[in-house]
Each structure stands twice: as C-alpha cells, then as structure tokens.
Backbone of each chain as ProteinMPNN parsed JSONL, in Angstrom:
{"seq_chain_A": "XXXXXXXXXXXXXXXXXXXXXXXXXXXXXXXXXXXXXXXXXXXXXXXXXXXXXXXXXXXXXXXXXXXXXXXXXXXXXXXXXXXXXXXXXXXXXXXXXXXXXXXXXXXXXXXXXXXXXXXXXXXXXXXXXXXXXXXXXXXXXXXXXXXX", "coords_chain_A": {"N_chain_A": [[-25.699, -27.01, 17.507], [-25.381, -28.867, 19.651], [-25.128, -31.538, 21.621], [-23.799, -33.251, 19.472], [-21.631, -35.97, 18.435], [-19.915, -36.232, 16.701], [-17.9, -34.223, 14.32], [-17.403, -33.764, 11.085], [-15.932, -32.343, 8.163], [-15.817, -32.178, 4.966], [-15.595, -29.976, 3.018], [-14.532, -27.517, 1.034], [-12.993, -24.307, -0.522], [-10.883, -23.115, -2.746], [-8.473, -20.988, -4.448], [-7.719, -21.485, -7.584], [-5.095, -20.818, -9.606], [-2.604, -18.856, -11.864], [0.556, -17.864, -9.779], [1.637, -15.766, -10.754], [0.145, -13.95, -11.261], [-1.818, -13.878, -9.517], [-3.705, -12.185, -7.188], [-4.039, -10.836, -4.043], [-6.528, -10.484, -3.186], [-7.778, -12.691, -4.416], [-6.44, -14.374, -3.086], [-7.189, -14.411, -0.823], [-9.153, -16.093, -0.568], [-9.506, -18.912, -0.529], [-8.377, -18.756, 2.182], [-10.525, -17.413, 3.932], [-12.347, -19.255, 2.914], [-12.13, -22.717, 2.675], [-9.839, -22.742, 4.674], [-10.524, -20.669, 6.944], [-13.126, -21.034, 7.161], [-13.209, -23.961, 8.061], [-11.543, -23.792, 10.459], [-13.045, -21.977, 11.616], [-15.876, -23.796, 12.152], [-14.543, -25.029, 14.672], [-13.667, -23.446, 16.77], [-16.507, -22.68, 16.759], [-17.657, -25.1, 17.494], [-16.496, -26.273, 19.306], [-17.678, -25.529, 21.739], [-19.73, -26.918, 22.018], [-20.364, -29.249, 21.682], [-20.719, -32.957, 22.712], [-18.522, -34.508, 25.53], [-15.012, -36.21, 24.594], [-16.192, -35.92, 21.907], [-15.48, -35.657, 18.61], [-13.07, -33.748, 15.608], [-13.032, -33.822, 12.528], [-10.989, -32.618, 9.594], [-10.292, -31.587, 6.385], [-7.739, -31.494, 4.697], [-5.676, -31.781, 2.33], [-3.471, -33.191, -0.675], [-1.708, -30.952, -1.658], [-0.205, -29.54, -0.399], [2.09, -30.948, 0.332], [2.829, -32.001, -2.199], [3.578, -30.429, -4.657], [1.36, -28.247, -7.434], [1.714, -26.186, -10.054], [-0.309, -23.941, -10.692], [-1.442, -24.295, -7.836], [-0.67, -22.529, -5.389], [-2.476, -21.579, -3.472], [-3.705, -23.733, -2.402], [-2.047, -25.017, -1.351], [-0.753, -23.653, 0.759], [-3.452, -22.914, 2.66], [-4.085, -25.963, 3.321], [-1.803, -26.781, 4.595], [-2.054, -24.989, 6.748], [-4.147, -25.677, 7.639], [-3.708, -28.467, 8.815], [-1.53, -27.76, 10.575], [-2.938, -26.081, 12.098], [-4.628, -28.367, 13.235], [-3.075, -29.787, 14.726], [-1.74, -28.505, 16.494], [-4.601, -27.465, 17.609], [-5.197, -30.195, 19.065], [-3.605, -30.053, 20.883], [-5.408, -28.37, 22.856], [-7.808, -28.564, 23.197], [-11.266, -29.267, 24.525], [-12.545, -31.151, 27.248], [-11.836, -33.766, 26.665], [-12.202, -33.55, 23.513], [-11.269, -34.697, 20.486], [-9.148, -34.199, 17.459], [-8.351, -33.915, 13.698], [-7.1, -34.371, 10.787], [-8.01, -35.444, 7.352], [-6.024, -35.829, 4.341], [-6.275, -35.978, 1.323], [-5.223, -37.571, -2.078], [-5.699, -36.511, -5.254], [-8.661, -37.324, -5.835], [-10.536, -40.327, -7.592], [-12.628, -40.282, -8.652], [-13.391, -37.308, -9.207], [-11.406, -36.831, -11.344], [-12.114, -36.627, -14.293], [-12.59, -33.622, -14.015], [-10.206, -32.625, -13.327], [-7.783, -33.648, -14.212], [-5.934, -31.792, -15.733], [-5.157, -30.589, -14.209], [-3.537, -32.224, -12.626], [-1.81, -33.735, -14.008], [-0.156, -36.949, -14.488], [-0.961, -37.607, -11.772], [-1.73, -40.321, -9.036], [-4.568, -41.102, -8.664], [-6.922, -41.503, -6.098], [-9.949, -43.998, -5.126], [-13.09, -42.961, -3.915], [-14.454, -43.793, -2.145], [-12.183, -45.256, -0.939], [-11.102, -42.933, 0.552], [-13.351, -42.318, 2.497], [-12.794, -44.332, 4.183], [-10.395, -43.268, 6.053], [-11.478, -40.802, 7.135], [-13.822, -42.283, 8.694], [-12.145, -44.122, 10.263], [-11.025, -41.647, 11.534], [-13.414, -40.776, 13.128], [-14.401, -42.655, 14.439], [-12.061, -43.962, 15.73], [-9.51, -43.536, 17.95], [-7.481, -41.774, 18.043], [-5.459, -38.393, 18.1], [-5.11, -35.666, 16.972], [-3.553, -36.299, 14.47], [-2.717, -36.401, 11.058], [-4.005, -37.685, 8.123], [-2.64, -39.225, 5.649], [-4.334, -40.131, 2.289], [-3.838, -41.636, -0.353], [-1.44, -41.275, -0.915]], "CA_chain_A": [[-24.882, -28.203, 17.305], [-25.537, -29.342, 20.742], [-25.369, -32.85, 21.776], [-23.324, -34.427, 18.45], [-20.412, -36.655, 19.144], [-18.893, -35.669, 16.007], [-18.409, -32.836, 13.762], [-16.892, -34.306, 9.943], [-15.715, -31.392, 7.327], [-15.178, -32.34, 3.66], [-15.533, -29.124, 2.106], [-13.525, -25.761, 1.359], [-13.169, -23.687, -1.607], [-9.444, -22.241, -2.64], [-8.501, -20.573, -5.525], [-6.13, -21.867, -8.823], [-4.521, -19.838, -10.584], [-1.282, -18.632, -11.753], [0.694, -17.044, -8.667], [2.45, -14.176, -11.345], [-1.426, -13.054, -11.563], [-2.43, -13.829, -8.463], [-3.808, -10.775, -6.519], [-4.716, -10.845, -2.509], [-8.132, -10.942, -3.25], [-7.989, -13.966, -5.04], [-5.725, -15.528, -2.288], [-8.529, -14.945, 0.549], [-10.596, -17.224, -1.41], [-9.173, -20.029, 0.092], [-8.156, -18.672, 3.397], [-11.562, -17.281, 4.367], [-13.162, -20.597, 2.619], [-11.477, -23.712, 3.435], [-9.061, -22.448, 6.356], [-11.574, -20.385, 8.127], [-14.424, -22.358, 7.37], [-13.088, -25.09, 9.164], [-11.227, -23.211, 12.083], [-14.264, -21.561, 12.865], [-15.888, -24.873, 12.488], [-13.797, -25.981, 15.409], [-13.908, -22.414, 17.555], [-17.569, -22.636, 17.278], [-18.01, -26.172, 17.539], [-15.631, -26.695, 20.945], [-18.642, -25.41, 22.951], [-21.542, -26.971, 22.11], [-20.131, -30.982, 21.215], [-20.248, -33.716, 23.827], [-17.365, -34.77, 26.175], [-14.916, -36.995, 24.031], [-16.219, -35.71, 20.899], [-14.54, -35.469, 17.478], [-13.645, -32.865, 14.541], [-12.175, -34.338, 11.371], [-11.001, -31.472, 9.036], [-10.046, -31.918, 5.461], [-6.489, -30.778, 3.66], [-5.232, -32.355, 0.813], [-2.097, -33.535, -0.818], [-1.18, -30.135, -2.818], [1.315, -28.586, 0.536], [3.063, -32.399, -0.226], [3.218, -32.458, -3.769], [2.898, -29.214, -5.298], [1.045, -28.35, -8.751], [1.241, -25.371, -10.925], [-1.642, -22.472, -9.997], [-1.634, -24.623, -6.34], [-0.152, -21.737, -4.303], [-3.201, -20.926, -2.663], [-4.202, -24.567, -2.103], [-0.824, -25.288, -1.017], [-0.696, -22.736, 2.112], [-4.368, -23.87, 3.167], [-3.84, -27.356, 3.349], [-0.868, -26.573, 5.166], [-2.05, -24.263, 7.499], [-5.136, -26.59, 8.261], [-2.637, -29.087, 9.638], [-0.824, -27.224, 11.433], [-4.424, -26.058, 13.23], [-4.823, -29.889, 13.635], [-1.905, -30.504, 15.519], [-1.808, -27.246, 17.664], [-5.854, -27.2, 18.697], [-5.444, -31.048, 19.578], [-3.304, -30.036, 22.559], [-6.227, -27.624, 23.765], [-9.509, -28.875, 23.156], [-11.437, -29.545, 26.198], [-13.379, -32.337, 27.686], [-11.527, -34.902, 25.77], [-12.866, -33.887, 22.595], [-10.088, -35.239, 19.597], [-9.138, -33.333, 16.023], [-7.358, -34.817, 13.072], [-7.138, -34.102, 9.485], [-7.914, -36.108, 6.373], [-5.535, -35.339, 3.596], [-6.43, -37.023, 0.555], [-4.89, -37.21, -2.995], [-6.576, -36.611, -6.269], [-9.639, -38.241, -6.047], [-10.654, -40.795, -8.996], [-14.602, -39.337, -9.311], [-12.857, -35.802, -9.817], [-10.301, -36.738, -12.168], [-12.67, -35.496, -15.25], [-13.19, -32.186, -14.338], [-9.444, -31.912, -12.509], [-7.088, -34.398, -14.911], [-5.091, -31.532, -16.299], [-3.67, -29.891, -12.889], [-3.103, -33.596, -11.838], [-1.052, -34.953, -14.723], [0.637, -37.805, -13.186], [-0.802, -37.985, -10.205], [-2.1, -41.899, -9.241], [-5.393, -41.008, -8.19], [-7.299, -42.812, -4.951], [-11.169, -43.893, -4.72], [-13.533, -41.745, -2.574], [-14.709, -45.122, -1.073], [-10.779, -45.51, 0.139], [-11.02, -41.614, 1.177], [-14.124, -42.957, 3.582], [-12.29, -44.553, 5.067], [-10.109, -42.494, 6.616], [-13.0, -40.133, 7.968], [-14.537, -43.138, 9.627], [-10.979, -44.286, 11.219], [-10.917, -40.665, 12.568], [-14.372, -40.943, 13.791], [-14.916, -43.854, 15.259], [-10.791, -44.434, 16.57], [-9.159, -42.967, 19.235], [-6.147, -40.673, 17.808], [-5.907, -37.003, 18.093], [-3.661, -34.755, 16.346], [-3.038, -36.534, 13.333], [-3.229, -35.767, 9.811], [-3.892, -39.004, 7.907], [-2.414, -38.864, 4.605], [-4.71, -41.0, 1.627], [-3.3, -42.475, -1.851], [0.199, -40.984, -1.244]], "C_chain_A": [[-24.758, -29.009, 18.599], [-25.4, -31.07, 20.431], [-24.909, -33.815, 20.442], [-22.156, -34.897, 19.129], [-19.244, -36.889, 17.687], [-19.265, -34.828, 14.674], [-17.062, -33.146, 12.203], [-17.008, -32.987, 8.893], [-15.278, -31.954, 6.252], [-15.107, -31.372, 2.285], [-14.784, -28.106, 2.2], [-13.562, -25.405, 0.056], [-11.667, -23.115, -1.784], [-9.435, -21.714, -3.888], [-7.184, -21.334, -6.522], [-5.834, -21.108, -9.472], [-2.645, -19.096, -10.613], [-0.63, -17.185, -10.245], [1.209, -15.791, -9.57], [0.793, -13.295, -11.537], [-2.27, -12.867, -10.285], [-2.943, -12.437, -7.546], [-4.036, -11.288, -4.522], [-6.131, -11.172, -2.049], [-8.382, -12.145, -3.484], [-7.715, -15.424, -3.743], [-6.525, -16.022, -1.174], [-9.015, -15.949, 0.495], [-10.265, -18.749, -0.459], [-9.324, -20.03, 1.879], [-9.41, -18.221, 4.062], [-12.607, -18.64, 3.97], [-12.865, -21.948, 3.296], [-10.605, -23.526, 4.574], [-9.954, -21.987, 7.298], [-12.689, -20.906, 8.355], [-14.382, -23.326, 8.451], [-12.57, -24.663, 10.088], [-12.504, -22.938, 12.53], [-15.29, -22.791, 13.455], [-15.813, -25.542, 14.171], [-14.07, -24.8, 16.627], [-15.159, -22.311, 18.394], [-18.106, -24.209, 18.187], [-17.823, -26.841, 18.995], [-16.664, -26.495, 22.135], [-19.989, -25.987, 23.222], [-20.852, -28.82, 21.899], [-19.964, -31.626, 22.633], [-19.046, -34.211, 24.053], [-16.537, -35.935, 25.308], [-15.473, -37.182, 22.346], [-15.009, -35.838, 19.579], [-14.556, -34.491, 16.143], [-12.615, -33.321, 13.81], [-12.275, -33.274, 10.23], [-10.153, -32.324, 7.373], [-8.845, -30.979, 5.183], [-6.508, -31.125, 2.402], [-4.035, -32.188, 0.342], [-1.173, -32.008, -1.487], [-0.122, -29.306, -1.625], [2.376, -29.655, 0.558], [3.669, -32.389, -1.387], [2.523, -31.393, -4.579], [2.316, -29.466, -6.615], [1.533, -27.635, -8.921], [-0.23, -24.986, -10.532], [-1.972, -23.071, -8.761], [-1.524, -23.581, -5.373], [-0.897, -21.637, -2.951], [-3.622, -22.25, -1.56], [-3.418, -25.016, -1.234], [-0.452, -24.656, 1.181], [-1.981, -22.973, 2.686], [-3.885, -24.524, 3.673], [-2.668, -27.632, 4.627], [-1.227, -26.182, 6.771], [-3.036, -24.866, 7.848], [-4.502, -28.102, 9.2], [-2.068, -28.8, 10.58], [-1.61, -26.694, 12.931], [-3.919, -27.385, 14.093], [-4.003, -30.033, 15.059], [-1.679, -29.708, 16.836], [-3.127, -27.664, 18.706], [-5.431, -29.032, 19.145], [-4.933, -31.413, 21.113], [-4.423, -29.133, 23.321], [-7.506, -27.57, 23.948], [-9.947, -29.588, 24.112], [-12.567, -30.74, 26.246], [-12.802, -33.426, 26.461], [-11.356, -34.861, 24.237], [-11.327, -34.42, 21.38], [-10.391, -34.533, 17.78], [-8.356, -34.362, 15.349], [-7.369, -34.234, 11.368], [-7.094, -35.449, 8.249], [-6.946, -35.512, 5.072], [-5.18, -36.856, 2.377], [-5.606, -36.939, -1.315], [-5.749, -37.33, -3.897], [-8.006, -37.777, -5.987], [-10.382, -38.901, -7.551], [-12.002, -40.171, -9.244], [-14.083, -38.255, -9.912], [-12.108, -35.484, -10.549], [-10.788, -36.016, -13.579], [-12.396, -34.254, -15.515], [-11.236, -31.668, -13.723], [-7.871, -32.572, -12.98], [-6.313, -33.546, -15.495], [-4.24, -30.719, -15.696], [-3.181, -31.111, -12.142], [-2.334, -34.349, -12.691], [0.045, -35.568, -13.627], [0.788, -38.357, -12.208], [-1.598, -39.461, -10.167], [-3.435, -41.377, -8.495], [-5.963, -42.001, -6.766], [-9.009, -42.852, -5.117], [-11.66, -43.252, -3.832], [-14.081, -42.773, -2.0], [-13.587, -45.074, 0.136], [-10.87, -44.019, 0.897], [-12.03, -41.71, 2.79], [-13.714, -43.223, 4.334], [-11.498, -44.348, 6.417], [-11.038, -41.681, 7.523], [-13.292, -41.641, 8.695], [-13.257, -43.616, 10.572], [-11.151, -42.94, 12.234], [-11.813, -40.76, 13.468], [-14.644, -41.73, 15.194], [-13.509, -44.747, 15.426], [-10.592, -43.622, 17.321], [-8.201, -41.371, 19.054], [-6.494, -39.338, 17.788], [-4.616, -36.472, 17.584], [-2.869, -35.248, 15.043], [-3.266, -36.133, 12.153], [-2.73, -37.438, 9.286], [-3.948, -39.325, 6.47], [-3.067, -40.419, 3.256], [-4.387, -40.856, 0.275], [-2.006, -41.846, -2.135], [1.319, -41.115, -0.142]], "O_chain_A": [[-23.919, -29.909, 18.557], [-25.531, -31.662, 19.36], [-25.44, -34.911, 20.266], [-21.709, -34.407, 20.165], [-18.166, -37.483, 17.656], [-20.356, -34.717, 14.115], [-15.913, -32.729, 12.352], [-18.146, -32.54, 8.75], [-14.135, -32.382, 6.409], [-14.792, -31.639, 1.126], [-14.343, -27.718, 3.282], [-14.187, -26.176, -0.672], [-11.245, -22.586, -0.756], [-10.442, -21.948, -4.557], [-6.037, -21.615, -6.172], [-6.759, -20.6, -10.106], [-1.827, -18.937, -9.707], [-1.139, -16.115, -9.911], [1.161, -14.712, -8.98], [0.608, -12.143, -11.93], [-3.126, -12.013, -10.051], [-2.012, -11.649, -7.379], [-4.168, -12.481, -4.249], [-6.655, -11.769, -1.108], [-9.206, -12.745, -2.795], [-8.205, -16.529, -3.514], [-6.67, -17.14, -0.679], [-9.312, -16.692, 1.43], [-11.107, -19.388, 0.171], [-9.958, -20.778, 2.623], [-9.441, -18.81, 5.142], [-13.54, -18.948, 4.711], [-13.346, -22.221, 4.396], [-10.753, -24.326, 5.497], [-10.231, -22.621, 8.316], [-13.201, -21.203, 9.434], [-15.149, -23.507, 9.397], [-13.123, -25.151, 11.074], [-13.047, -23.434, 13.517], [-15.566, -22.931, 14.646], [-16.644, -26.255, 14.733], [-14.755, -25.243, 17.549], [-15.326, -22.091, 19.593], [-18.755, -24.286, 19.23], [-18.568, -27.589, 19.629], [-16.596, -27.078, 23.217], [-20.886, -25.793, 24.042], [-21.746, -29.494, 22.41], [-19.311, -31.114, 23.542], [-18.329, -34.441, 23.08], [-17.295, -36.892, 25.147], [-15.291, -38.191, 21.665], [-13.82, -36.096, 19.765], [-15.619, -34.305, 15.55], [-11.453, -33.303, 14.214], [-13.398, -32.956, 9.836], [-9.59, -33.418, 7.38], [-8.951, -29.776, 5.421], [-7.303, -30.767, 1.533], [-3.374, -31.222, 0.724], [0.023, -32.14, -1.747], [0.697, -28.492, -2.052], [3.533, -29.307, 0.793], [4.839, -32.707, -1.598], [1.378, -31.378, -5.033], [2.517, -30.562, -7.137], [2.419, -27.622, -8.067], [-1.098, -25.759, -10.124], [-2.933, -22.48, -8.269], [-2.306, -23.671, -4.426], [-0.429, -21.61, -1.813], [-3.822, -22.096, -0.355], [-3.934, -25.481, -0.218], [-0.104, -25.166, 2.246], [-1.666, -23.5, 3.753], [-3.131, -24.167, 4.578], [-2.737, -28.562, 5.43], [-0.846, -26.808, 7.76], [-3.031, -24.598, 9.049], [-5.069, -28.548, 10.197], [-2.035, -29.563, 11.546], [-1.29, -26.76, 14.118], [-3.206, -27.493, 15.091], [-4.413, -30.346, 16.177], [-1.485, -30.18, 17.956], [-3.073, -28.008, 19.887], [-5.364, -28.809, 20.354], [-5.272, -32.206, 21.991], [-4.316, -29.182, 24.546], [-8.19, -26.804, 24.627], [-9.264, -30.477, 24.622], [-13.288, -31.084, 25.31], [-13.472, -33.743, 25.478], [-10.682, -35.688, 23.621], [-10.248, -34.357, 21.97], [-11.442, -34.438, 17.146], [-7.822, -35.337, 15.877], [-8.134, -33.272, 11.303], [-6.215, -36.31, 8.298], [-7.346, -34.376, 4.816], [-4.517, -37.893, 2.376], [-5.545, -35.753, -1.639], [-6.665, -38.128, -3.696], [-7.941, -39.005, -6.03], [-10.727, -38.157, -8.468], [-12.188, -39.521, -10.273], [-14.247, -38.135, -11.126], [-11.824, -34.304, -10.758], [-10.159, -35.065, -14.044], [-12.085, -33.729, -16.584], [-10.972, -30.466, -13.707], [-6.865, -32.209, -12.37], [-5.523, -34.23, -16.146], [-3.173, -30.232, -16.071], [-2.485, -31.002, -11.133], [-2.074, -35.512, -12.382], [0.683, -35.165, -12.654], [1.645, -39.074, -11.692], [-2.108, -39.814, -11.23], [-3.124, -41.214, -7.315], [-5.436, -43.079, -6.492], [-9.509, -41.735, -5.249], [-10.962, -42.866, -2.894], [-14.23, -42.441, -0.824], [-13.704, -44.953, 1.355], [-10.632, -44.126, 2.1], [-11.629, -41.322, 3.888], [-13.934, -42.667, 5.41], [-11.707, -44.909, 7.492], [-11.252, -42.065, 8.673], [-12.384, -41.823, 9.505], [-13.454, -43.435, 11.773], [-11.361, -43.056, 13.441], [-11.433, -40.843, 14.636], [-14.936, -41.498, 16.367], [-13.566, -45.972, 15.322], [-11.485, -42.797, 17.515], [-8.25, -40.315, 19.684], [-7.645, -38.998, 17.512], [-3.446, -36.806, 17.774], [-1.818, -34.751, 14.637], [-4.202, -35.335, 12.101], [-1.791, -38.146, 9.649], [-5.017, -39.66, 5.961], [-2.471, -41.496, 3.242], [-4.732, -39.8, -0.256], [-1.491, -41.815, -3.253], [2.496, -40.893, -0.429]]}, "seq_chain_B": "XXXXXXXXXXXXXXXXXXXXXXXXXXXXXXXXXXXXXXXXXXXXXXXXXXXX", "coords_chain_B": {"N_chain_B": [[-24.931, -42.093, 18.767], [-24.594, -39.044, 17.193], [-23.666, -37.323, 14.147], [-22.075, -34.602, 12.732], [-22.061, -33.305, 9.341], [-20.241, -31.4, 7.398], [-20.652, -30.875, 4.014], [-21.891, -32.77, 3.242], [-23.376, -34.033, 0.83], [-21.474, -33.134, -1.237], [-18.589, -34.926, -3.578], [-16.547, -36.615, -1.639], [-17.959, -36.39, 0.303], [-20.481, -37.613, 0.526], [-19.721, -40.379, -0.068], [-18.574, -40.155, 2.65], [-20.575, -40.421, 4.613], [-22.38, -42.305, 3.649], [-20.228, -44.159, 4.164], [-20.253, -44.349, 7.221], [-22.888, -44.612, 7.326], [-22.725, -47.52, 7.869], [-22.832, -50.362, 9.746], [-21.117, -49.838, 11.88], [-19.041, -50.509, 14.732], [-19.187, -48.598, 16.984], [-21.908, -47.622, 15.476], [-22.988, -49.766, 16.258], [-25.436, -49.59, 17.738], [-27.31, -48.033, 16.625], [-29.672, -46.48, 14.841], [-30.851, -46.355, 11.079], [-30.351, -43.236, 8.862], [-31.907, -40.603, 9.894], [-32.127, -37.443, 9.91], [-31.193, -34.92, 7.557], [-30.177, -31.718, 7.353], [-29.984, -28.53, 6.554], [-27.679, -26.099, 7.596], [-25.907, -23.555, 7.564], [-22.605, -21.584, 8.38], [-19.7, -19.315, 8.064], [-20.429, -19.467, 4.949], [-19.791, -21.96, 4.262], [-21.583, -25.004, 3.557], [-23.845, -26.327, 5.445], [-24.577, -29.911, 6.209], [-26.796, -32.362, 7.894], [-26.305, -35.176, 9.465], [-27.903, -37.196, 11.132], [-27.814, -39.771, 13.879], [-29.738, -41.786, 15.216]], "CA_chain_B": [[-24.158, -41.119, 17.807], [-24.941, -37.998, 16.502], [-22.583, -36.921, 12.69], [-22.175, -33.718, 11.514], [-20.96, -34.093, 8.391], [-20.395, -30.32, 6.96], [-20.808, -30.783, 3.126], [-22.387, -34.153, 2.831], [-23.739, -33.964, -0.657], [-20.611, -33.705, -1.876], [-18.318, -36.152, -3.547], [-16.471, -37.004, -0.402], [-19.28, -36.124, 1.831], [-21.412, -38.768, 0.173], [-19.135, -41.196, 0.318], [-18.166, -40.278, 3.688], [-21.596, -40.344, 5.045], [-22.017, -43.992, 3.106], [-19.056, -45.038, 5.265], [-20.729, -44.281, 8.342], [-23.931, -44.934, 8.015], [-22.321, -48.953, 8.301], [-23.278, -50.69, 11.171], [-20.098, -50.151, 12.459], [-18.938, -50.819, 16.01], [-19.136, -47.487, 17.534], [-22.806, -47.449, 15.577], [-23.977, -50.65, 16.066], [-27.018, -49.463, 18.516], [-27.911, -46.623, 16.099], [-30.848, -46.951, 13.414], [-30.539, -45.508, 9.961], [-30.323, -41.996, 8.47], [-32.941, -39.876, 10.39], [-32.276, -36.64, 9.105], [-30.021, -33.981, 6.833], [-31.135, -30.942, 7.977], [-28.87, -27.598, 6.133], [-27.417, -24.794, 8.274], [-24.67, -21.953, 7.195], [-21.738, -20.852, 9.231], [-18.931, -18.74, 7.31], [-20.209, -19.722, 3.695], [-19.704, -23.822, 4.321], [-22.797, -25.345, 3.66], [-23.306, -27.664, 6.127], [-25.507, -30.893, 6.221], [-26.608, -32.852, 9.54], [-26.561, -36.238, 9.291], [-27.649, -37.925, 12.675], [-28.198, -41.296, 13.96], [-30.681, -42.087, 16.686]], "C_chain_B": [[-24.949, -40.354, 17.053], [-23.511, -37.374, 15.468], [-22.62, -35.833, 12.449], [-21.74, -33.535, 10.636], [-20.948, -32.913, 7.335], [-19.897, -30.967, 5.096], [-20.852, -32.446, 2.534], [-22.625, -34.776, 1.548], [-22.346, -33.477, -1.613], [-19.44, -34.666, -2.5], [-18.027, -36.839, -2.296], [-17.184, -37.346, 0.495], [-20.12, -37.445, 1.22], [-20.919, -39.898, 0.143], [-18.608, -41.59, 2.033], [-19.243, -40.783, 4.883], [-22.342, -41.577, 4.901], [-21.903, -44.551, 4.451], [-19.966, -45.026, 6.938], [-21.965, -44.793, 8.854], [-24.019, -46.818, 8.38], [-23.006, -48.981, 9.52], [-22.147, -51.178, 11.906], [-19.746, -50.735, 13.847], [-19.414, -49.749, 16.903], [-20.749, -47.498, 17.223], [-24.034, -48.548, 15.508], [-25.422, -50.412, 16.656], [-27.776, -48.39, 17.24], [-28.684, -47.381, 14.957], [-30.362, -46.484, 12.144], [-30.412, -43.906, 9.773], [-31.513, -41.164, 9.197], [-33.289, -38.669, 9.573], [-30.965, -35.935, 8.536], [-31.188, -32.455, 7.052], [-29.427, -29.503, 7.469], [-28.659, -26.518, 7.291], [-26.159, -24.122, 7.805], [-24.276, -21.21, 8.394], [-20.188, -20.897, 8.096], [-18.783, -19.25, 5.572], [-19.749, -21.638, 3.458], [-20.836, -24.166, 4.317], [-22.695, -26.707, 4.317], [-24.637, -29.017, 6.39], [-25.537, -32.241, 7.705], [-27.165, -33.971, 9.161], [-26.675, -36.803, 10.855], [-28.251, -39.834, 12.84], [-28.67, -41.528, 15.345], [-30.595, -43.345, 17.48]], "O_chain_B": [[-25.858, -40.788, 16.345], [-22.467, -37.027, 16.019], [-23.498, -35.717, 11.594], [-20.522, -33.516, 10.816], [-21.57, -33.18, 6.307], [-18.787, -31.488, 4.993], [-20.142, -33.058, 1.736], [-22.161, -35.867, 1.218], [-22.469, -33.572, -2.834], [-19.247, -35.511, -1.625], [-18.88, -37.555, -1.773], [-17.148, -38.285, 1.29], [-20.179, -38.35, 2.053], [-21.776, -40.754, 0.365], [-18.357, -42.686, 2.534], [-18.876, -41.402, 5.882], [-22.952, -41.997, 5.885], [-22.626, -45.039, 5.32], [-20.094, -46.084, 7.553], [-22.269, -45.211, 9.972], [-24.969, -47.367, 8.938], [-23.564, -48.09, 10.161], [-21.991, -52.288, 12.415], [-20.437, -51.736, 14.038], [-20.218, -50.177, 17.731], [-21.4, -47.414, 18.264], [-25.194, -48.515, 15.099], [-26.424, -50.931, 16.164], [-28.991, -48.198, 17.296], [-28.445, -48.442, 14.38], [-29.178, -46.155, 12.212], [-30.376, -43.321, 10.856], [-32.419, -41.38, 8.393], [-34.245, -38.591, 8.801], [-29.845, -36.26, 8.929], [-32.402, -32.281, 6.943], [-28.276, -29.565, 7.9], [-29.676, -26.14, 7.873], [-25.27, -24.965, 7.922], [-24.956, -20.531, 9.162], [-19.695, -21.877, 7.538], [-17.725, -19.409, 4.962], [-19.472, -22.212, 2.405], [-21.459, -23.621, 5.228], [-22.01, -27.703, 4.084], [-25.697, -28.605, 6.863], [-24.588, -32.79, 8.266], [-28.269, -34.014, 8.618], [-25.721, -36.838, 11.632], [-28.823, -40.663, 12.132], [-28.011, -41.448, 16.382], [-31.282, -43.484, 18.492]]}, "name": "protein", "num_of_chains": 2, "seq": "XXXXXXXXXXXXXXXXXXXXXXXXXXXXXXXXXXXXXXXXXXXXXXXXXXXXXXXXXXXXXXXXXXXXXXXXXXXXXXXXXXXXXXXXXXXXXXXXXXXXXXXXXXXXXXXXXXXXXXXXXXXXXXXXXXXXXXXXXXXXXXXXXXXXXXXXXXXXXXXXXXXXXXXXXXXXXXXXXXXXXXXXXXXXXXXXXXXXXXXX"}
C-alpha cells in the first residue's frame, strides 16, 4: 500500500438478528468484519501511506437510531467512531481519519425496506459525497453523519 | 493522488469511486482510472483504484 495518499473503506459485514437468540458467535461477525476490518485497515495502513495522508472509515446510522435485530450493528458503528476520534489524536506524519456514517441508503432499500420502516432514506450519490469531503478536505477526527 | 478505495464494487464503493474520479481540485493534475487491482487483508475485499 505504499505511496497512496488515501485509504477509503465502504465495506463491513455485521450480523441481524434477534438479540434473545443471539449467540457470541454470531456477534463476532460484525466485530471481526466491519470493526476489525477497518481497524486493522488503519494499524496496517499507518505505515506504509504518505505524509498527510487520509483513512475514511464507514459506520452507519443504526448506534443513532436503533432498529430491531441491530444490536450487533449498533455496537460496531459505535465502536468504529469512537476508533475515529481516538486514532486521529495519534496518527503520524500528519496523516487524518474520519468516519462516514450514512443512513439507509435509497439503492438498498429493496433488499433492506423491512428493518428500515420509516426511515427517510438518502442517495448513494449524496453518500459520495461525504467520502470525497473527507478525502480531499482537511478535517480529522470527525464522523460525518449523512441523511440524518 | 493515489485512492484506495477498500470495497469499490460495491454500492457505495461505486458511487464513491464515481465521486472521485471528478476532476476535482485536489485531482485536477491526475488522468483517469488506471487500475483496480484486488488484494485481501482480514476478509475485506479490497479494490485499488489509483490515479496517475
């Protein structure tokens, strides 16, 4: 990963499901997917990116505005923030962190319209946006909350 | 500017990757899409979008 000047995350994996069923196993799913994914991400990433670099990490609205079977998504999301805000005091040569945290997205409403009743969805155009603000602005340590 | 843009091909990521490849300010010197090039670290599939 040498020589990039920035390092953009929009994926993770968590689990849904009811928490009275939930097991430990299930709960990893998230925390080894989307939480560690992207920490390590950032662990590995801190040594090899140029001076003034950037790592934009993904959450999402569900530690804001809970669902039903969220739990898992919920503590993620959360705990990827909380990264954010911590590593941005210790990352070296300049480099700058931040988090995107986006709500329902309208493309995904199909397949994801019946753990979202209610929610006002946002375009993944407008979600772009964000990511490219992080990118290519200055801020560090924010989490930059889209369509809520 | 060089992007890495860990899960490009998906919704976001393709949109996000869109957004960038603009001829923004930051990439006004830069050419188009060069390459996407996959690598795997902890089960994230990750896609390398750079700009020369």
């Amino acid at each position: 990963m040498s020589h990039l000047d920035a390092v953009v995350s929009t994926v993770g994996s968590v689990h849904f499901g009811l928490l009275t069923e939930m097991t430990e196993e299930q709960f990893y799913v998230g925390i080894k997917n989307k939480l560690m994914g992207q920490v390590n991400l950032v662990l590995i990433g801190q040594h090899y990116l140029n001076p003034k670099a950037s790592f934009t990490l993904t959450s999402g609205i569900l530690n804001q505005d809970p669902i039903l079977q969220g739990a898992n998504a919920a503590v993620v999301n959360g705990a990827i923030e909380g990264f954010v805000k911590a590593a941005a005091l210790e990352l070296p040569n300049s480099m700058r962190i931040n988090a995107i945290s986006p709500t329902i997205v309208t493309e995904s409403m199909p397949k994801l319209e019946a753990f979202f009743r209610g929610f006002v969805s946002v375009p993944v155009a407008e979600v772009a946006l964000a990511y490219s603000k992080s990118v290519e602005g200055a801020q560090t340590g924010q989490v930059y909350r889209v369509g809520y | 500017m060089k992007i890495l843009v860990v899960g490009g091909t998906g919704t976001i990521g393709q949109a996000v990757v869109n957004e960038l490849k603009k001829d923004t300010k930051s990439l006004q010197q830069a050419q188009k899409v060069v390459m996407f090039k996959s690598i795997l670290i902890n089960d994230l599939p990750l896609k390398l979008y750079t700009n020369k």
